[in-house]
C-alpha positions as CSV (number, residue, x, y, z in Angstrom):
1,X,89.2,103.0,87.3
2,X,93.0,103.5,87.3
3,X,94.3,104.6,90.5
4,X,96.9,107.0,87.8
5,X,93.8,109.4,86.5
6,X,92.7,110.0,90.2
7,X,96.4,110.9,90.9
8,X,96.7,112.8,87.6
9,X,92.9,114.5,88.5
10,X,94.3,115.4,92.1
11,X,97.4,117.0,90.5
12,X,95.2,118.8,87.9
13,X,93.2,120.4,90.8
14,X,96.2,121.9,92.7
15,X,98.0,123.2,89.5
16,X,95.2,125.3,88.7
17,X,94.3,126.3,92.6
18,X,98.6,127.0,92.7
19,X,98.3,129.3,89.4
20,X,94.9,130.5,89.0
21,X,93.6,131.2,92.7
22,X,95.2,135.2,93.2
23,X,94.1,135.6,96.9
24,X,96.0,132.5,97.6
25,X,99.0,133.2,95.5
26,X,99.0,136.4,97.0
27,X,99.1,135.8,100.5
28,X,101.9,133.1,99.5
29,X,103.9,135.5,97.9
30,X,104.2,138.1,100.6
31,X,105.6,135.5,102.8
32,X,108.1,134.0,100.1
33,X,109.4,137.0,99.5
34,X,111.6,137.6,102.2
35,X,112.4,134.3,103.1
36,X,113.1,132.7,99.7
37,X,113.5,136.1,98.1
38,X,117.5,135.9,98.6
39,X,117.7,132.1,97.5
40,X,116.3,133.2,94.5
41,X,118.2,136.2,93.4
42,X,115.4,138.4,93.8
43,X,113.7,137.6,90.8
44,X,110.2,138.3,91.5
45,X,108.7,135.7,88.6
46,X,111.1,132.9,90.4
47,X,109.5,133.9,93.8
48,X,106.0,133.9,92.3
49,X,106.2,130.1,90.6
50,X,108.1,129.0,94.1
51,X,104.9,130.9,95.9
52,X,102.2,129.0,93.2
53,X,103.9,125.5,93.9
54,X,103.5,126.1,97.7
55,X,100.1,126.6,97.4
56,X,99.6,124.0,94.8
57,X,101.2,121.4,97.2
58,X,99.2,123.2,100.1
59,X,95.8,121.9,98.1
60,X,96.9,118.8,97.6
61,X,97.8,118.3,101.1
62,X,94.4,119.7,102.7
63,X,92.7,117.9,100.2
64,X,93.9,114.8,100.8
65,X,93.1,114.9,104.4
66,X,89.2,114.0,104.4
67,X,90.5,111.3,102.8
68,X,93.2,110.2,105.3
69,X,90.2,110.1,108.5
70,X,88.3,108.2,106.2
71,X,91.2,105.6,105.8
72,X,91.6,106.1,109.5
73,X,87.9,105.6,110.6
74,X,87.6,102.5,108.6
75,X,91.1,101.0,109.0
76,X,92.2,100.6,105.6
77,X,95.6,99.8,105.4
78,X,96.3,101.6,102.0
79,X,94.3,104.0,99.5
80,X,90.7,102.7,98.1
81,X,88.4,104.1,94.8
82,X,86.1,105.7,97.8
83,X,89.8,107.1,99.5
84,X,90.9,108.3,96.0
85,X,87.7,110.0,95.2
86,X,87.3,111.8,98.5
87,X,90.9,113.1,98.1
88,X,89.7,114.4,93.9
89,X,86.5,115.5,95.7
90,X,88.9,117.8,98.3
91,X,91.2,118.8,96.2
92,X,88.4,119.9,93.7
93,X,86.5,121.7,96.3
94,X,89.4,123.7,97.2
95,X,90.2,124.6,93.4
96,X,86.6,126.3,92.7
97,X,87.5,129.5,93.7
98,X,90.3,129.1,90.8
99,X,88.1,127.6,88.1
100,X,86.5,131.1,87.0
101,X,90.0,132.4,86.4
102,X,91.2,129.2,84.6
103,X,88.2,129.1,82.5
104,X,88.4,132.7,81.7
105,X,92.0,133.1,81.0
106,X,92.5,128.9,79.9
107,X,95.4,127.2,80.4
């Protein structure tokens, strides 16, 4: 397979953990409010899609790290298909708690 549909599979994953997952967005939130809060004129919907991409990026970043001891423990020098589908595998672990919300509201 493609090494693009894993990436585009991985970045699936953490768009709908960043938008759909409310306990996550939530705690996100009430930390980017007072620190990005002024950067962003106080507009609260700017705040919550800066809040959604952290965690988004957040998902990708914790999924991706099964992935990186595997490369580690078995000294590949760049990402495999086994790599690539740990990393989907993580990333799609950590979107679950999401999925009821995206399925229920849809995208």
């Amino acid at each position: 397979m493609n090494r693009n549909f894993f990436f585009i599979g991985i970045a699936f994953f953490g768009m709908i953990n960043g938008i759909f997952n409310q306990l996550w967005l939530i705690f996100a939130l009430l930390y980017v409010k007072p620190l990005a809060g002024p950067l962003l004129f106080g507009n609260l919907s700017l705040t919550l899609m800066f809040a959604s991409l952290m965690v988004s990026t957040a998902t990708i970043v914790l999924g991706g790290i099964p992935a990186a001891i595997y490369e580690r423990v078995t000294g590949a020098t760049e990402s495999n298909h086994v790599s690539l589908w740990i990393w989907l595998a993580g990333t799609a672990l950590l979107a679950l708690p999401a999925a009821g919300n995206f399925l229920k509201i849809g995208l």
